[in-house]
Structure formats: C-alpha cells, structure tokens
C-alpha positions as semicolon CSV with decimal commas, in nm:
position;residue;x (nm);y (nm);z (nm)
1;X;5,960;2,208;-2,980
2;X;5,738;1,914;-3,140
3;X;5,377;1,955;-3,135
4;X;5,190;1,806;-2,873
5;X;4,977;1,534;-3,002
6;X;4,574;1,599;-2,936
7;X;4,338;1,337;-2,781
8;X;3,981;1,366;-2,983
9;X;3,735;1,409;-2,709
10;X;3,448;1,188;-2,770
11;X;3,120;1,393;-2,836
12;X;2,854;1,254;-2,619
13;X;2,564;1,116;-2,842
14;X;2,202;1,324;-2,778
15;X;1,982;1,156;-2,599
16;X;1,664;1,252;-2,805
17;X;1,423;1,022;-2,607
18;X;1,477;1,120;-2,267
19;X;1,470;1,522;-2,360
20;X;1,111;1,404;-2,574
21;X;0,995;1,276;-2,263
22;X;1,135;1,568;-2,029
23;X;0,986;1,774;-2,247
24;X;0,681;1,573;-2,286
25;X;0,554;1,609;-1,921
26;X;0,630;1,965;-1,932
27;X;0,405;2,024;-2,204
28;X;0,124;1,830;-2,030
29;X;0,190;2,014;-1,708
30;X;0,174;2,371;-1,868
31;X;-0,089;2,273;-2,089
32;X;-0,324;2,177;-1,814
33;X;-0,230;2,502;-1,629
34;X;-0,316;2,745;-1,815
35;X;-0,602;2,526;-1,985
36;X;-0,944;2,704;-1,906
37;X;-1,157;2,565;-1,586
38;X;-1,274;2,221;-1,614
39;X;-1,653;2,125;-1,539
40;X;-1,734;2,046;-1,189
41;X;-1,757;1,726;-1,050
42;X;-2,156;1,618;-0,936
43;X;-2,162;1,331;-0,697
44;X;-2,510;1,119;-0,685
45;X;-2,684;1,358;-0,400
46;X;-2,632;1,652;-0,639
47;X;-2,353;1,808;-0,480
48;X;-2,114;1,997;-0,703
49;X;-1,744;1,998;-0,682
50;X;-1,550;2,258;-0,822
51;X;-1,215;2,217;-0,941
52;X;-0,976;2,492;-0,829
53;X;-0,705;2,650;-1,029
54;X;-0,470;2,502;-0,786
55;X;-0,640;2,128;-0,812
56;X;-0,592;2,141;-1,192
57;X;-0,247;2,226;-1,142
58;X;-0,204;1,932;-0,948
59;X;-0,346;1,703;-1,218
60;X;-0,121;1,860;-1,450
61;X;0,189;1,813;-1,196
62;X;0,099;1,424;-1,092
63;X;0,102;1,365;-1,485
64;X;0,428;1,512;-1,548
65;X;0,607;1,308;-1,214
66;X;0,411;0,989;-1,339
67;X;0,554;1,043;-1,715
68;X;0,903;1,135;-1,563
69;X;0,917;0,848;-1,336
70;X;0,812;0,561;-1,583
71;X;1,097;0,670;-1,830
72;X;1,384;0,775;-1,555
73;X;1,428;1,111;-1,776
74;X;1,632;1,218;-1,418
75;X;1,694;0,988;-1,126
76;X;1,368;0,922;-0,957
77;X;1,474;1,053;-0,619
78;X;1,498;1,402;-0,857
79;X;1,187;1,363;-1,041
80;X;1,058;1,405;-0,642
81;X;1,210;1,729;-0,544
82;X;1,053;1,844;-0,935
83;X;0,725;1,810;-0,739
84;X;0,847;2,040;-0,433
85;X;1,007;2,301;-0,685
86;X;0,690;2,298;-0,948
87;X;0,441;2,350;-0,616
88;X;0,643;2,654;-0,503
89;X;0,713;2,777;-0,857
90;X;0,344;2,795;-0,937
91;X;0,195;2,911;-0,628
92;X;0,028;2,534;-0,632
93;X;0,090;2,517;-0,263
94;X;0,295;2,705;-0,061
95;X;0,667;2,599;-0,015
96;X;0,678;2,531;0,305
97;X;0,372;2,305;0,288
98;X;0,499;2,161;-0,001
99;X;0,847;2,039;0,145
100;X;0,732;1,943;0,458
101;X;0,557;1,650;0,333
102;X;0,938;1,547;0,243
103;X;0,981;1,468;0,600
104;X;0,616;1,319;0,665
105;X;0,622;1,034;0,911
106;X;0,554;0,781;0,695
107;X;0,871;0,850;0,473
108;X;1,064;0,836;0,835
109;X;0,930;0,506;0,865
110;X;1,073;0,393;0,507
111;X;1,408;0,577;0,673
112;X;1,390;0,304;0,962
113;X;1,250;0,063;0,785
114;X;1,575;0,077;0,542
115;X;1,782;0,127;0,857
116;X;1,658;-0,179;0,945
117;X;1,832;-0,422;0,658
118;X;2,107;-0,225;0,657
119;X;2,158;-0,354;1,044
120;X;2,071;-0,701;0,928
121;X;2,352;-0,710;0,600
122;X;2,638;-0,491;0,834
123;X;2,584;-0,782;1,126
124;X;2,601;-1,084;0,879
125;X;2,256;-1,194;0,982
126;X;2,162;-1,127;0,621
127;X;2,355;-1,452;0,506
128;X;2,263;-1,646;0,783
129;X;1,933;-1,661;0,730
130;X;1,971;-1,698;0,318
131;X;2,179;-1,955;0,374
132;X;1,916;-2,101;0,573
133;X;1,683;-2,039;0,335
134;X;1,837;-2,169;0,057
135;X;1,913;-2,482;0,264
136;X;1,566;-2,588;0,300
137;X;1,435;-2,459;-0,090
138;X;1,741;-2,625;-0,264
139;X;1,915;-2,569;-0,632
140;X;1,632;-2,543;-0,881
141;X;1,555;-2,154;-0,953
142;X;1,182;-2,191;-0,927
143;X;1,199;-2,313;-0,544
144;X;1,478;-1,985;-0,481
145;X;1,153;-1,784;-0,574
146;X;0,897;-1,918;-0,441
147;X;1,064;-1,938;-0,127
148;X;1,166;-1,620;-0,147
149;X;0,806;-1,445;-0,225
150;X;0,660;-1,676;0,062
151;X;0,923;-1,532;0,316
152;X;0,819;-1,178;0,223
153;X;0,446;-1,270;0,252
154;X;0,500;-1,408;0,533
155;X;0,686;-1,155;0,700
156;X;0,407;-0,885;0,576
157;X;0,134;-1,063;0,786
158;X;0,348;-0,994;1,128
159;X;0,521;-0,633;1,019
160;X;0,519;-0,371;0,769
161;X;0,547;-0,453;0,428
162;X;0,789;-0,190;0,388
163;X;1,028;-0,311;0,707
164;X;0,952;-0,710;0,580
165;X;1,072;-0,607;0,234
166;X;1,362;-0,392;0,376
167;X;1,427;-0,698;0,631
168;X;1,442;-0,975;0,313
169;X;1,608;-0,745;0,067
170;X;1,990;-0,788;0,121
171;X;1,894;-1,158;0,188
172;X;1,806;-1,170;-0,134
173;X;2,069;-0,966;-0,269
174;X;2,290;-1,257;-0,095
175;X;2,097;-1,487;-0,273
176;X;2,199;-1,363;-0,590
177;X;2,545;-1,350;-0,554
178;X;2,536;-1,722;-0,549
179;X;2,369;-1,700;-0,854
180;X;2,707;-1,650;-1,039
181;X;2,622;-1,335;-1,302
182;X;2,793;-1,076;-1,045
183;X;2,587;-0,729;-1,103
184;X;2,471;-0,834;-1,452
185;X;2,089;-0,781;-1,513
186;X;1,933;-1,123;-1,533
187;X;1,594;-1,269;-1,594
188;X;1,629;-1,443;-1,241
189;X;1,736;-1,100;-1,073
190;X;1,458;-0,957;-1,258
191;X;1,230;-1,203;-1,117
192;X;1,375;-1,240;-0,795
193;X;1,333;-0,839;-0,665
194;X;1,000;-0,737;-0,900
195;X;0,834;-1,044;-0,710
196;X;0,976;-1,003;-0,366
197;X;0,782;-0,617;-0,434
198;X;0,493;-0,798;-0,566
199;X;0,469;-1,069;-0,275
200;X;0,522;-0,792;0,014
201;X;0,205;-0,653;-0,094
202;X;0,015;-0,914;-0,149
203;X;0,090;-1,059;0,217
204;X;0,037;-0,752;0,355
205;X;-0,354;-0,705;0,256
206;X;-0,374;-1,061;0,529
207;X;-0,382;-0,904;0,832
208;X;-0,406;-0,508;0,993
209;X;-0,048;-0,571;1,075
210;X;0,095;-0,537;0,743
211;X;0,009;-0,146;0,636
212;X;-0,123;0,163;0,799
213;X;-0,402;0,106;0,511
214;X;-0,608;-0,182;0,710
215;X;-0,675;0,064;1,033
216;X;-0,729;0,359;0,872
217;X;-0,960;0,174;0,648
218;X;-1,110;0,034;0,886
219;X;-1,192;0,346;1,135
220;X;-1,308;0,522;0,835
221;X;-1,623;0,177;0,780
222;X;-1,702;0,236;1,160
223;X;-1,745;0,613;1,107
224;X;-1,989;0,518;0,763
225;X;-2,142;0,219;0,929
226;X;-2,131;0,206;1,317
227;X;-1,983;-0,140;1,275
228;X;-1,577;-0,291;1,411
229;X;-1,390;-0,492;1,145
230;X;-1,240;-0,762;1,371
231;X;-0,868;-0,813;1,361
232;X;-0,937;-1,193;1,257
233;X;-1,253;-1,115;1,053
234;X;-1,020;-0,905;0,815
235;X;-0,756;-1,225;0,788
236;X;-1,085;-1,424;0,702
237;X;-1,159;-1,281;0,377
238;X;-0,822;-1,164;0,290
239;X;-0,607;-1,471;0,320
240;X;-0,743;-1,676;0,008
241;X;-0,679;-1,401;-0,164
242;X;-0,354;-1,245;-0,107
243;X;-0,189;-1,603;-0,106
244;X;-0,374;-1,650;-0,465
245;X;-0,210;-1,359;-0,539
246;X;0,145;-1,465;-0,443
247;X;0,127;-1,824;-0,636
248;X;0,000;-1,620;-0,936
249;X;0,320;-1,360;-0,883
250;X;0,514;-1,686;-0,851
251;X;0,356;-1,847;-1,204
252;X;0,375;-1,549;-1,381
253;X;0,736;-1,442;-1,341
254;X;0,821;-1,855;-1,427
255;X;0,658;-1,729;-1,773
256;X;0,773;-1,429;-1,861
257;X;1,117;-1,350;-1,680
258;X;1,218;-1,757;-1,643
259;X;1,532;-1,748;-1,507
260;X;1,815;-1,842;-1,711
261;X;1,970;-2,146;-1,524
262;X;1,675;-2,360;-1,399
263;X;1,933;-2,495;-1,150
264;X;2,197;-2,356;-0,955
265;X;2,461;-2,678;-0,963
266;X;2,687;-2,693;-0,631
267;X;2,496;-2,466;-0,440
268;X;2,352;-2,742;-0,177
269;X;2,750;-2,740;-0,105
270;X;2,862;-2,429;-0,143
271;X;2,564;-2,318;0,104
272;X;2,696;-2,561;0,344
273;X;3,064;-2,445;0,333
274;X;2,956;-2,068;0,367
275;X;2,745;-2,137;0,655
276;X;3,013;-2,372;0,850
277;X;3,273;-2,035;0,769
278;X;3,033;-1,788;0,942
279;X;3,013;-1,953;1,283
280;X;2,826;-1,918;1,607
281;X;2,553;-1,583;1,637
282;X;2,756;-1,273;1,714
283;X;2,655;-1,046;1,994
284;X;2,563;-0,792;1,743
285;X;2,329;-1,038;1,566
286;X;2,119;-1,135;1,901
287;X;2,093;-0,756;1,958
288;X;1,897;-0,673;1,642
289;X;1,725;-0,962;1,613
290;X;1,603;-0,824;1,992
291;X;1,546;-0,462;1,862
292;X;1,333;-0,590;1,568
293;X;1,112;-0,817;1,769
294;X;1,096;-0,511;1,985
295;X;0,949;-0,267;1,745
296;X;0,717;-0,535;1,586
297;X;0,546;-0,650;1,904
298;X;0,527;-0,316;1,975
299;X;0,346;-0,208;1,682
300;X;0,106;-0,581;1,732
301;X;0,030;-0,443;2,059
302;X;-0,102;-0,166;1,937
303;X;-0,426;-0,306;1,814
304;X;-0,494;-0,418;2,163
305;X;-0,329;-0,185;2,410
306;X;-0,541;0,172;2,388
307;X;-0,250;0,357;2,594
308;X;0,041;0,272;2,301
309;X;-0,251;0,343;2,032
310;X;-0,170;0,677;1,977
311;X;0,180;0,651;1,903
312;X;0,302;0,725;1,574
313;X;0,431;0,389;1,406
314;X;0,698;0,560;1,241
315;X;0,863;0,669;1,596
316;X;0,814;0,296;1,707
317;X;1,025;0,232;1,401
318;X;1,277;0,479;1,453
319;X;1,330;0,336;1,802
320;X;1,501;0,047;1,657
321;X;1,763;0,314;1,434
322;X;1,826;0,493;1,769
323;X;1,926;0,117;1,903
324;X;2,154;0,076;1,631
325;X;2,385;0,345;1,663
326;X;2,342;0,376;2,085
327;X;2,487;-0,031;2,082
328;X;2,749;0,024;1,797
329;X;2,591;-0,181;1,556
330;X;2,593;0,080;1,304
331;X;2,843;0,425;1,270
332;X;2,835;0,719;1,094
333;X;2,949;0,522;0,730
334;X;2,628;0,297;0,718
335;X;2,455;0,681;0,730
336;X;2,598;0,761;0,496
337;X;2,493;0,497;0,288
338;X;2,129;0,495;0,322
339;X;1,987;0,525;-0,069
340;X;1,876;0,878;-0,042
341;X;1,743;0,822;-0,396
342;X;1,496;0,620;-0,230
343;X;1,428;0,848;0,061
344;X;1,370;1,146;-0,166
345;X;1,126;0,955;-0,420
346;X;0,898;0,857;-0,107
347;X;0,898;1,197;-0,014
348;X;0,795;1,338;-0,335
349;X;0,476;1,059;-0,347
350;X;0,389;1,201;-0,031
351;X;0,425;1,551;-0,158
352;X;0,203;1,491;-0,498
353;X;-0,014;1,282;-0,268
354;X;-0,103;1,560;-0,013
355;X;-0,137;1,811;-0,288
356;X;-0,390;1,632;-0,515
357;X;-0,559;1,607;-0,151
358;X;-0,522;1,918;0,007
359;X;-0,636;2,084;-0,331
360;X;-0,965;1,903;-0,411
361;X;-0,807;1,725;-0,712
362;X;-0,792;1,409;-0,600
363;X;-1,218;1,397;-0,503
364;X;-1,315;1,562;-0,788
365;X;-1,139;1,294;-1,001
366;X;-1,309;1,018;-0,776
367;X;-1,663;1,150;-0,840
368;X;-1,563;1,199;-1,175
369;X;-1,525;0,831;-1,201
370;X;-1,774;0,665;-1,006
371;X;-2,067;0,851;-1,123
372;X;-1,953;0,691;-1,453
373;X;-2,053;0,358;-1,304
374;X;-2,379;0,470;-1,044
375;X;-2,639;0,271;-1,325
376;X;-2,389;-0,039;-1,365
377;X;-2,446;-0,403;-1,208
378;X;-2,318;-0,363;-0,867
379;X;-2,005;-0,639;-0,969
380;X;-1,936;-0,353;-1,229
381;X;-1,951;-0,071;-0,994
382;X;-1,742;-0,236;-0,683
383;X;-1,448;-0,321;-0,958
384;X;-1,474;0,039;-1,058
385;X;-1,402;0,187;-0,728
386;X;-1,113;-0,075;-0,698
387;X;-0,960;-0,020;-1,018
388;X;-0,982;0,387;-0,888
389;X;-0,829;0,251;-0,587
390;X;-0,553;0,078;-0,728
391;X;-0,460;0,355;-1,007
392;X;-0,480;0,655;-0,726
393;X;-0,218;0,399;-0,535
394;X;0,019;0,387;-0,771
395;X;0,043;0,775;-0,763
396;X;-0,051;0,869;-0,398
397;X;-0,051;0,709;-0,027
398;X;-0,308;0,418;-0,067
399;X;-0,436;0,566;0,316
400;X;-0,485;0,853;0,102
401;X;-0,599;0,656;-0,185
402;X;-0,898;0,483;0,067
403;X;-0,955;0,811;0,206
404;X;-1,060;0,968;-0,114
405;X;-1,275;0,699;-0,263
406;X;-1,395;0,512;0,039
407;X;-1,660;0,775;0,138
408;X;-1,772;0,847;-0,198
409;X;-1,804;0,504;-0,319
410;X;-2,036;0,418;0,032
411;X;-2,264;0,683;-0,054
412;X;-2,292;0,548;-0,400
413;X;-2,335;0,207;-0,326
414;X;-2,645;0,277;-0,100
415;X;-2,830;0,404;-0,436
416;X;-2,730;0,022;-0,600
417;X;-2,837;-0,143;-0,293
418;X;-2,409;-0,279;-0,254
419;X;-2,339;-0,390;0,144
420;X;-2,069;-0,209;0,242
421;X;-1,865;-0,450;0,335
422;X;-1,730;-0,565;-0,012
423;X;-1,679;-0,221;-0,126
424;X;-1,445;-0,172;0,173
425;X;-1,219;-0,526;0,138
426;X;-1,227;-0,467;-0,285
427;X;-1,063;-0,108;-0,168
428;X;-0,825;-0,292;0,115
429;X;-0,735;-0,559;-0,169
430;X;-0,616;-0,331;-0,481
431;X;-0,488;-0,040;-0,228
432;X;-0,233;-0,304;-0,086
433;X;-0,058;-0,371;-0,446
434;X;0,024;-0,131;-0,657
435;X;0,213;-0,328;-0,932
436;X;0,259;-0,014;-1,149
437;X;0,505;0,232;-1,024
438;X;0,764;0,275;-0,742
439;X;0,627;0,553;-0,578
440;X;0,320;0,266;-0,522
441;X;0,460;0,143;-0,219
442;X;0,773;0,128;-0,021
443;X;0,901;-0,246;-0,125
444;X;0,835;-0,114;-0,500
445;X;1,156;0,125;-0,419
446;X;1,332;-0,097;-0,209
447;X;1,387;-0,377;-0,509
448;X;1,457;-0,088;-0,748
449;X;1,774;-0,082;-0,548
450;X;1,894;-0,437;-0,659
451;X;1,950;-0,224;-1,002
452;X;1,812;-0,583;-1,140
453;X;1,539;-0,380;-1,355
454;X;1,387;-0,018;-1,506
455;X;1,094;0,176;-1,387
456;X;0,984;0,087;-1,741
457;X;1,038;-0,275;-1,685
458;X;0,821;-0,264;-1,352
459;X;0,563;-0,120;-1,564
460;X;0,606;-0,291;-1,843
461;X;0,473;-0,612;-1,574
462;X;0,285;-0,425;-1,319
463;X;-0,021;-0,379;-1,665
464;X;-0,061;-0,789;-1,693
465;X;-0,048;-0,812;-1,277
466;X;-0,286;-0,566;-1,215
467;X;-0,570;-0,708;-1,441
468;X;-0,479;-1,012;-1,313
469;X;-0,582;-0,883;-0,980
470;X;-0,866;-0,759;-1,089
471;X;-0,965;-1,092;-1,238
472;X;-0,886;-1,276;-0,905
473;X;-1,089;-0,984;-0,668
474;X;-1,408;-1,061;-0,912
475;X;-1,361;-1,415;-0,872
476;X;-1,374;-1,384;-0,496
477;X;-1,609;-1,150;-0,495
478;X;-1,848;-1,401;-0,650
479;X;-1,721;-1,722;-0,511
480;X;-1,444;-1,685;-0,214
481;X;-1,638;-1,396;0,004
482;X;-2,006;-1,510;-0,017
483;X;-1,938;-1,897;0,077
484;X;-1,729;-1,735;0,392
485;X;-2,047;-1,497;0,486
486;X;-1,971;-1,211;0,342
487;X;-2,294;-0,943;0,310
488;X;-2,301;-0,852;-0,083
489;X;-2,600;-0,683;-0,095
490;X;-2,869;-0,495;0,068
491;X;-3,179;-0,387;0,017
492;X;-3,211;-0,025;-0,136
C-alpha cells in the first residue's frame, strides 16, 4: 500500500489585537466593579446623588460594549447580547429586565422600519426610483451624493429617520452597482452610506416628524416651563441648521473620502436602458407605495389627532409589515433575511441604555458634568450640556439621552440666568446626530449593512463631524437663533 500523501493544514495566524481589545474592555469592566464607591454626585440645589454598586457596574459595562463595538472584537449584533449576559451575570439588573429591553418597541420599529426597504428592493421600486434619481443628478460623483444625502434629509422631515434611511438604503445600494467596483470597498461607497447616516440625522432634527426625540423633548419643556413648542416654531429654528449640516456632510466627505471616479461615463445611458427594461408600475409596487403613505400620515396625524396620540409608533409601523405578508408582497424567505445583526445591536443600545437609567448611572454622570460648567459664560455652559447630549447619544436612546440631561441642565441654567429655550433646541440639535457609533441611531446601523466601511472607520469620521457640529450649533446660537427671535437669556 503507498502512503497517503498529507495536506499541511494552514495554522490560522493569532489575532493579537482583537483578543488585546477583548480583553481590554474586560479589564475596564471588572476593574470598575469591584473598584471602591465613587463620590456622590451634588447638583447646584445641594442635592446629593449616590452612585449605587449597580450604577457603577453599568459605567463599567457601557465602557466595555463602547470599546467592543468601535474595534468589532465580535460581530456587533454579539457585542449586544454581551450586555444582556454581563447584567444577569453580575446581578446588575435582573435577567428578565435585562432582555426585555431586547424587544423594546422602539427596536420593533427598526424591525419595520427594515421591513420596510426590504418591500421596496423585493418589488423593484428600489431601482425605479434610483434610476430616477440618478436621471435628474447625472454622471459626476459629487451630484450622486449630494442628491443622495438631500433625498434622505428630505425624507427625515416627513418620516422617521430610521424608516427614511431604511426606505433610501437599497436605492442606494442600486446606485452603487452602477458604480462598477462590484462589493469592493470604495471611497465613493464609503462616502455614499456614512453620509446617507449622517444626512438622515441631520434632516430629522427639522421637524417633530423625524424622531420620537422632538415630542418627548418637547412634553418634557412644557412640564419645566408651562409653555407648547409649536410644530412650525420647532422647523423655524431647526431648518438653517440641519440643512447647514447636510452641505457640510456633503463638503466634507468630497475631502476626505473623494470618490475615486469623479464621473461615472455612460451612465446617463445605461440609466435610460435599465429604466425602459423595467416597465410600467407593478401591482405590488402601487401597494407599498399605499402602505407606506399609510403608516406615515398616520404617524403626521398624530400631532394633531388626540384619539391616535396614544398609539405606540412602533405598532403604526408594524402595520405596514403585517401588509406585506397579508398581500404577498413578501414570504417567509425575505424573513428570513432581515439582518438580525442589526436587530440584535439595537436591542443591546436599548439594554445598556435602560440600565445606565434605571440604575442612577446615567444622572449621576450628568451632574457630574454640568456642575463642571455652573460658573462658565452661559455660551460655555449650553455647549456643555450639548456636547453631554451628543456623547450620552452615541451610547444610549437620545429620548433617553434628553431625558437625563434636560431637567438637570434647566435647573442649572436658571442660576446663569440661560432662557430655556436654547438649552432645549442645543439638546434637540446634537441628540439628533450621533456621528460616533452605530448603536447612535438606527440609519448609523442600517449603512453598516452596505459592508462599504468599519465601526472604526465611522469613528474614525464621526470625531471631525461632531466638532464640526458643535462649531455650527455655536454659530447659530449667536447669529441664526437670536435674528429669528429666539429668547437667550433671562434675568436671574
């Protein structure tokens, strides 16, 4: 018998950065644990805040997600059901509290609002309306984006950011199949789904429309001041700036990700061929085109209509999903390939979220911080409770986010003689873009799935965006807001 020749199996090479950075946000996580009790929190009236065993935990916990996240040690939908596990595991919450924030409405509303391109890319309305799009921008790259961040933007000021970025993702991903790089990671792709993230927030700060944020913002100023923000009163004072914002998105990713081919020759053609080949509107494509409109004038009519007030927005958006599959449009295959990964890493920002709440963490670390700032100018001391704002939103629900600082900040601001008013739209402004992480908000996620760029790329260009924002909210702060009447301060 001759011997049987042996293939060399190929030893798989060590990955010593990702187990550093596993190990990493262990280390912080443990080491805050069992660390001894921190000082209590003192907010300006005197009263003390302690911080419970269980609220240090969480600090130690949201550390170790955030650390895990921004280097992908495990697939982010993973790092999410860490957070469940590490809550049970350490008696941080209990389990049951703990995992049911996994099915919290607002990740069933990502669920539908995913649902909802997946209806739009199975019916070929998805192409349609790129080609469309593409028909009126032209060939040259920098048009492609800009039209695409003003679709999203514009979308975000009628629905959710999270169903307008869901709704203009696989149009985008048609997009950039005519790009001609297949799958490969590009500076255009890069550009294309970062600032599509970027834009849906930044249109969604425009109206109430575009985020649970804006009411529960609001209803928590009446409750501090007596006083209604007006639907159109909000779209005052927000517009200059969240379109600002979008141009800048626009200018900055020309800069630094500038797309490879600054034209896209024969695509005026090509467009027109592909469009000629899909014919007339199916059925299919009237019907959720129909179902959408439903659910969005639904949720429009909420604002006005006190009976339909009370209804949870994430079962309006589930209405549409029960549409899909009653009429046929979708079957059992498209549910099976929703992006769970994308599902579960909501539901783990909703679990860290509710935890640093529930525990105490999350106000003892906004006290913490704004009595750093109760003797600073008050243009120092309203960018400080943004910047809290906007670095508690990357990490936690930015209702959540508002909820936490919001009160605090008002109190605070009465001792430095701040109108309320510009502490609440600075909040509403850096709570609606989160330009760090995904977990920051839905459309954050949803471009993730274009596999165009890393967590660590995201957050590589979420630091220059976000000062950047800042920049822009103290320019309007100082120019934009008082010219349109805005109160800035009172007397003390």
């Amino acid at each position: 018998m001759g011997k049987t020749e042996q293939i060399p199996m190929k030893k798989e090479k060590v990955d010593l950065k990702r187990i550093f950075f596993i190990l990493l946000g262990l280390v912080i996580f443990l080491v805050i644990y069992f660390s001894p009790p921190w000082k209590d929190a003192v907010d300006p009236q005197g009263k003390t805040f302690v911080l419970s065993r269980e609220g240090k935990a969480a600090i130690g916990l949201f550390l170790m997600a955030g650390i895990w996240w921004v280097f992908e040690v495990v697939p982010i939908g993973v790092t999410a059901i860490a957070i469940g596990v590490m809550q049970a595991l350490f008696a941080i919450r209990p389990a049951k509290e703990a995992f049911r924030d996994f099915m919290d409405p607002s990740v069933m509303f990502i669920f539908g609002s995913v649902v909802i391109g997946m209806a739009f890319t199975k019916t070929g309305l998805t192409r349609r309306v790129a080609y469309k799009m593409l028909g009126i921008v032209g060939e040259k790259t920098s048009m492609i984006l800009l039209g695409s961040f003003v679709l999203v933007a514009g979308l975000a000021h009628f629905m959710a950011h999270t169903a307008a970025a869901a709704t203009v993702f696989p149009i985008l991903m048609a997009i950039y199949a005519l790009y001609g790089e297949g799958s490969k990671k590009t500076n255009f792709g890069k550009a294309l789904f970062i600032g599509m993230a970027y834009a849906a927030g930044a249109g969604s700060i425009v109206t109430f429309l575009g985020a649970a944020r804006g009411p529960a913002a609001a209803g928590m100023f009446k409750e501090f001041t007596g006083r209604d923000v007006g639907f159109f009163e909000l779209t005052q004072f927000m517009f200059f700036v969240g379109w600002i914002m979008v141009f800048l998105i626009w200018g900055y990713l020309m800069i630094f990700l500038k797309p490879e081919k600054g034209v896209i020759h024969g695509l005026k053609e090509k467009v027109q061929r592909l469009s000629k080949e899909i014919g007339p509107m199916t059925k299919n494509e009237k019907l959720v085109i129909f179902f959408v409109l439903l659910v969005v004038i639904t949720m429009s009519l909420q604002a006005f209509i006190p009976a339909i007030k009370a209804v949870d927005r994430a079962a309006i958006m589930l209405m549409s999903t029960l549409l899909f599959f009653i009429f046929k449009i979708l079957t059992v295959k498209e549910l099976e390939e929703i992006p769970w990964n994308i599902i579960l890493l909501f539901s783990g920002a909703m679990s860290i979220g509710f935890c640093l709440w529930k525990t105490g963490a999350a106000q003892w670390m906004a006290i913490n911080w704004l009595a750093m700032f109760k003797d600073a100018s008050w243009i120092v001391f309203v960018l400080s409770v943004a910047t809290f704002v906007l670095i508690m939103t990357n990490f936690i629900m930015n209702v959540a986010a508002i909820a936490i600082s919001l009160p605090v900040s008002l109190v605070v601001a009465q001792y430095l003689g701040v109108a309320p008013d510009i502490i609440f739209y600075a909040s509403l402004v850096t709570s609606g873009m989160p330009f760090l992480l995904l977990i920051g908000a839905a459309p954050n996620a949803i471009a993730y799935e274009s596999h165009q760029f890393t967590t660590g790329e995201f957050f590589k260009h979420g630091i220059p965006m976000s000062i950047l924002l800042i920049v822009v909210l103290a320019i309007a702060m100082v120019t934009i807001w008082p010219l349109l009447g805005m109160p800035i301060l009172i007397a003390k």
